[in-house]
VEXDREN-2710 file (C-alpha; in Angstrom, 1 decimal):
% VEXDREN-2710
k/r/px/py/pz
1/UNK/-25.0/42.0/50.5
2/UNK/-27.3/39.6/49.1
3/UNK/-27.5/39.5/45.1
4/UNK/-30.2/38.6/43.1
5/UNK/-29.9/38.0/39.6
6/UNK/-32.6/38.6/36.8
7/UNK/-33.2/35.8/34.7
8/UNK/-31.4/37.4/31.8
9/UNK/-28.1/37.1/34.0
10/UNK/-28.8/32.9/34.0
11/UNK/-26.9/32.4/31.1
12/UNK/-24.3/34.3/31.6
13/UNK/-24.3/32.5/35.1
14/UNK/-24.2/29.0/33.3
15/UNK/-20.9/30.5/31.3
16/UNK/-19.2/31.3/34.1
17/UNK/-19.6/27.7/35.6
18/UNK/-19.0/26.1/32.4
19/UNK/-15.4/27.4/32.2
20/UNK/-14.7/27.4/36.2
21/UNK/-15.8/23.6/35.2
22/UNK/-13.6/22.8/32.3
23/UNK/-10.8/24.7/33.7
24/UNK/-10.7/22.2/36.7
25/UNK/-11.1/19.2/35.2
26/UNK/-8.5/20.5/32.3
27/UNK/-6.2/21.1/35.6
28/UNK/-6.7/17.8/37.1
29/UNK/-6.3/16.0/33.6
30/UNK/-2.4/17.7/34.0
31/UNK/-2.1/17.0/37.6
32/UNK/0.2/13.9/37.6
33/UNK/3.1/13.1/39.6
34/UNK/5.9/15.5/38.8
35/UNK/3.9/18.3/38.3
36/UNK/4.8/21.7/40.1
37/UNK/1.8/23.6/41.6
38/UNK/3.4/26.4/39.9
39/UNK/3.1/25.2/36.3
40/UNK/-1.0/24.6/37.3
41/UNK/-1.2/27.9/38.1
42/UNK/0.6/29.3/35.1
43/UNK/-1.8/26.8/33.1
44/UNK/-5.1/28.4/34.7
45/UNK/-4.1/32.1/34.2
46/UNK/-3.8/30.6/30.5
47/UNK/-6.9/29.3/30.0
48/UNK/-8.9/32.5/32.4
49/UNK/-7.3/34.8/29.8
50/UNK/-7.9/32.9/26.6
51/UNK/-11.6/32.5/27.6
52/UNK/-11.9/36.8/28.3
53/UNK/-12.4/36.0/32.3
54/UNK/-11.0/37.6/34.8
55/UNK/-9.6/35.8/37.9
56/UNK/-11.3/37.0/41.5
57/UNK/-7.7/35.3/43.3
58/UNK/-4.9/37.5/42.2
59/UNK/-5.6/40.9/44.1
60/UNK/-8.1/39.5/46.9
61/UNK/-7.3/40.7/49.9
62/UNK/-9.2/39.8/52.4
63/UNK/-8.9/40.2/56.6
64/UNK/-8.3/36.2/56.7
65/UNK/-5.6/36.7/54.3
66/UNK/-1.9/38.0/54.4
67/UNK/-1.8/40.4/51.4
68/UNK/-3.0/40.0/47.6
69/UNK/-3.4/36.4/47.4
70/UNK/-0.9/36.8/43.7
71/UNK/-1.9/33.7/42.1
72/UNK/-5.5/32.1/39.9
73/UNK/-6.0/28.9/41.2
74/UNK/-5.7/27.6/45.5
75/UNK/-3.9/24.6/45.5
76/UNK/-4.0/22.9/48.8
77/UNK/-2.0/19.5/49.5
78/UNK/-2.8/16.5/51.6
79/UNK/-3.4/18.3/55.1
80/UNK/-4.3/21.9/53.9
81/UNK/-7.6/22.4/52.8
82/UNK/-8.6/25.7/51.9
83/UNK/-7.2/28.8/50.4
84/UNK/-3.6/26.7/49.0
85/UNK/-1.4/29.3/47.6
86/UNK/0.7/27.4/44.3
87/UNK/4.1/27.3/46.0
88/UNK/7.4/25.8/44.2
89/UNK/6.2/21.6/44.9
90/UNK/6.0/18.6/42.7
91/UNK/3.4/16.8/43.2
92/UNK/4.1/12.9/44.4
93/UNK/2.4/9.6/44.4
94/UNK/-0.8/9.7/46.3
95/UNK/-0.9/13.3/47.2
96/UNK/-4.6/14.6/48.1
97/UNK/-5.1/17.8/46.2
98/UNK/-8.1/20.0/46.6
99/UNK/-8.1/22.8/43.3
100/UNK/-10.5/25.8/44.1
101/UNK/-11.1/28.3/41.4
102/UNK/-13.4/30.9/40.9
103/UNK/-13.3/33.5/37.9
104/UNK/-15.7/36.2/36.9
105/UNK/-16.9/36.2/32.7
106/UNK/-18.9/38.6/31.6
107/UNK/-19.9/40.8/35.1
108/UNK/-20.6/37.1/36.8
109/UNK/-18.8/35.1/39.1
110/UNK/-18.4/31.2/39.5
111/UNK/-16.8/29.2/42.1
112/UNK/-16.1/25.0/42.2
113/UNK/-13.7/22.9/43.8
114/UNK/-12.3/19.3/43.3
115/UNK/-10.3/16.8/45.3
116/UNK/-8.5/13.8/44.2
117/UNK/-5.4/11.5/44.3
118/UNK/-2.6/12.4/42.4
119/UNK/-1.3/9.2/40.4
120/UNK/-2.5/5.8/43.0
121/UNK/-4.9/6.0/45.6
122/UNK/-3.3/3.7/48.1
123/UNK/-5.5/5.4/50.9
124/UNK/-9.3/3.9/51.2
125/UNK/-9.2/7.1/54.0
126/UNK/-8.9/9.2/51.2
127/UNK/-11.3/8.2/48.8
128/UNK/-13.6/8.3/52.1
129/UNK/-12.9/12.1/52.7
130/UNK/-13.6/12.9/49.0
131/UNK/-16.6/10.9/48.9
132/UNK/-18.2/12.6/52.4
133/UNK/-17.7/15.7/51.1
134/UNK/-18.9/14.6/47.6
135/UNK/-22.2/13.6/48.9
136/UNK/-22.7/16.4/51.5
137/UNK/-22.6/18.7/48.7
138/UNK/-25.0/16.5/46.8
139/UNK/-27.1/15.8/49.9
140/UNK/-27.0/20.5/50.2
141/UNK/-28.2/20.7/46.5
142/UNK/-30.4/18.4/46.9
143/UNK/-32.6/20.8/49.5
144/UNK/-32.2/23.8/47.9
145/UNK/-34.9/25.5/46.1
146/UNK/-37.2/28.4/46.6
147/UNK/-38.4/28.8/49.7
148/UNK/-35.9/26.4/51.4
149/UNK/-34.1/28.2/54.4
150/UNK/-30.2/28.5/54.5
151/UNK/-30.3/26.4/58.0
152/UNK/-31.7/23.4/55.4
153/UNK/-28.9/23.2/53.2
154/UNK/-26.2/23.6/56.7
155/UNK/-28.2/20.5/58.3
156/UNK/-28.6/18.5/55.0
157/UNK/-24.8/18.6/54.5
158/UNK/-23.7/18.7/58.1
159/UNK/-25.9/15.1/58.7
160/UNK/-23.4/13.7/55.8
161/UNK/-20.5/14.5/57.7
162/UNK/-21.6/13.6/60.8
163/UNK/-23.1/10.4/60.2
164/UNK/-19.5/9.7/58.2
165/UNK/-17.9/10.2/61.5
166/UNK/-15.9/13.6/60.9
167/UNK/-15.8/16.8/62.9
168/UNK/-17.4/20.0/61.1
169/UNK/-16.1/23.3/61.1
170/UNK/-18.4/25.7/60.6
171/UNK/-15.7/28.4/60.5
172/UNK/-16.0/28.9/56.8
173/UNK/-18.8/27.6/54.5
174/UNK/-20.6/29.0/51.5
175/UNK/-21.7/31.7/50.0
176/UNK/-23.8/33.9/47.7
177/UNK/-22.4/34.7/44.8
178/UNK/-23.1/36.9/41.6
179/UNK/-21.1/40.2/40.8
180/UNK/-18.4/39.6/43.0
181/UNK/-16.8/36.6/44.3
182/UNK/-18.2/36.7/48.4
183/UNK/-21.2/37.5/49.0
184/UNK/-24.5/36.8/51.7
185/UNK/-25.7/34.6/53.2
186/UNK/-22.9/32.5/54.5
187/UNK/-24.0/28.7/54.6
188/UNK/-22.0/26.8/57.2
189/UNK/-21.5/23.2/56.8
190/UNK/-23.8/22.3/60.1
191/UNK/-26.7/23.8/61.1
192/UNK/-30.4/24.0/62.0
193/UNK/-33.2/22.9/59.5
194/UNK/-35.7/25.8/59.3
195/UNK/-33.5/28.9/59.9
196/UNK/-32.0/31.4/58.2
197/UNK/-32.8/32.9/54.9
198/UNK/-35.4/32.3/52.8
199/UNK/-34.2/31.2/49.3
200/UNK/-35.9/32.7/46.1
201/UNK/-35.5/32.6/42.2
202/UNK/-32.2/34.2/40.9
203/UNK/-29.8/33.7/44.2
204/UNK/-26.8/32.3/43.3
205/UNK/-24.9/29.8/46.1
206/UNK/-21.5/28.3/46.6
207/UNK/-21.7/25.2/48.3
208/UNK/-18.5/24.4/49.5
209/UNK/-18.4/20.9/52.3
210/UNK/-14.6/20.1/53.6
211/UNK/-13.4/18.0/56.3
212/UNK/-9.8/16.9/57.7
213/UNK/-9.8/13.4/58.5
214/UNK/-9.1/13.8/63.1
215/UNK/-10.0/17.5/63.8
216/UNK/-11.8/20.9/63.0
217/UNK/-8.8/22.9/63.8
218/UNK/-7.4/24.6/61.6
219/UNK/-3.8/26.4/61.3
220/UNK/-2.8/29.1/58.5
221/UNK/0.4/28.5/57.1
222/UNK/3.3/30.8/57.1
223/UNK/2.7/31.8/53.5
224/UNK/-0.4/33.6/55.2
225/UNK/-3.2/32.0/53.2
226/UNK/-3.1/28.1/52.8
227/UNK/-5.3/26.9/55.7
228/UNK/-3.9/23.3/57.2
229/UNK/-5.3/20.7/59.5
230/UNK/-3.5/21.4/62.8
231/UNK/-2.8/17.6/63.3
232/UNK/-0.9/17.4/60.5
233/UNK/-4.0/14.6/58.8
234/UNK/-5.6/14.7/55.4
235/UNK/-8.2/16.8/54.4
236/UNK/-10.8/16.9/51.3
237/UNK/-12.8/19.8/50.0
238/UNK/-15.8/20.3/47.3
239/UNK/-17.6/22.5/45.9
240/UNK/-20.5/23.6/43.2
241/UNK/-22.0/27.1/42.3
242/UNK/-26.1/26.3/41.8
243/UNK/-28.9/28.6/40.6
244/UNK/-31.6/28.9/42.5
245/UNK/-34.3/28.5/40.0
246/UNK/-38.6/28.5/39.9
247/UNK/-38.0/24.3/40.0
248/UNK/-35.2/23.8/42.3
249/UNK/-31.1/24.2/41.8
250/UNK/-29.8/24.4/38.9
251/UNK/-25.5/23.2/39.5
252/UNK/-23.7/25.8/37.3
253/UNK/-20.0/24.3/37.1
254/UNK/-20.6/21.1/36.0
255/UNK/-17.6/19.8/33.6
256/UNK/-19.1/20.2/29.4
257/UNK/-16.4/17.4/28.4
END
């Protein structure tokens, strides 16, 4: 299904990515070494429920995953990179952590996520993953507007991690959102200028470029949901929800503090 909102939902939209935004960056602010990925998630369901939200994580159950997923916030360490379930770990020194949240205010869904270096970044590989995947997304919002084709966005962010020298997976990408948490079209992270479909006013997209630093092959963990590099190296992951908008893209989950 492909969603189209009216432009009465927009600011409801912009809510929704306002507190998926300030719930990350609150998250990351509390993400030093020592902290269990249990205590971030208890922290999250916190601020989801004082804000009247509602998260999309804790019964999702989809065919890629083992089960409810039970938890509000994906937490994945150093060489996973998508769909981290919080597990009982303190975080150490120069860990790479990609937070991924996405909650529903208000009938509407927003979706981000961020990756950074706990405590010192002793790694320039690291900050180089982050930064790929920082600038494909910027290079993917950059395109998008009405009119653009889904194929532009997949190119414009699969040249960026190309020309930084990593494989692409183009086994999971973006997506619409709106009402619900995954939606059409799906936007892989490499593709063809010119194809696909046809942006217009009120579509709502996830943008979501990751990378592992040696491969494109992933592994799911035994907990049946955190997705890992199958070599074992680092990975990076991020993401924005943008507006499509009479003028371009409007990014939703942009941090208010």
């Amino acid at each position: 299904m492909i969603e189209i909102l009216k432009p009465t939902d927009l600011p409801r939209a912009r809510e929704a990515g306002a507190l998926v935004a300030d719930i990350l960056q609150a998250m990351r602010s509390r993400a030093a070494v020592g902290t269990n990925l249990l205590e971030i998630d208890a922290w999250t369901r916190s601020m989801i429920v004082d804000a009247g939200a509602v998260s999309c994580y804790v019964d999702y159950e989809p065919s890629f995953g083992r089960g409810p997923f039970g938890h509000y916030i994906c937490t994945s360490v150093n060489d996973a990179v998508l769909h981290g379930r919080p597990r009982d770990y303190s975080l150490a020194d120069g860990d790479l952590l990609t937070l991924d949240l996405a909650v529903s205010l208000d009938g509407v869904v927003a979706d981000s996520a961020i990756s950074f270096v706990v405590g010192e970044a002793r790694d320039p590989d690291d900050l180089a993953l982050i930064d790929a995947t920082e600038r494909a997304l910027e290079a993917g919002i950059a395109v998008a507007g009405p009119g653009a084709k889904i194929g532009d966005l997949s190119h414009a962010i699969g040249t960026v991690l190309d020309d930084a020298g990593y494989q692409v997976s183009t086994e999971f990408g973006g997506h619409g959102v709106g009402s619900t948490m995954h939606q059409d079209p799906h936007i892989p992270n490499k593709g063809r200028a010119g194809r696909g479909y046809k942006l217009r006013p009120g579509l709502l997209l996830a943008l979501e470029p990751w990378v592992m630093a040696d491969t494109d092959r992933l592994l799911t963990d035994d907990d049946g949901w955190t997705l890992r590099s199958v070599t074992g190296c680092r990975t990076a992951h991020s993401e924005h929800t943008v507006a499509i908008t009479d003028d371009g893209a409007e990014i939703l989950t942009l941090p208010t503090r």
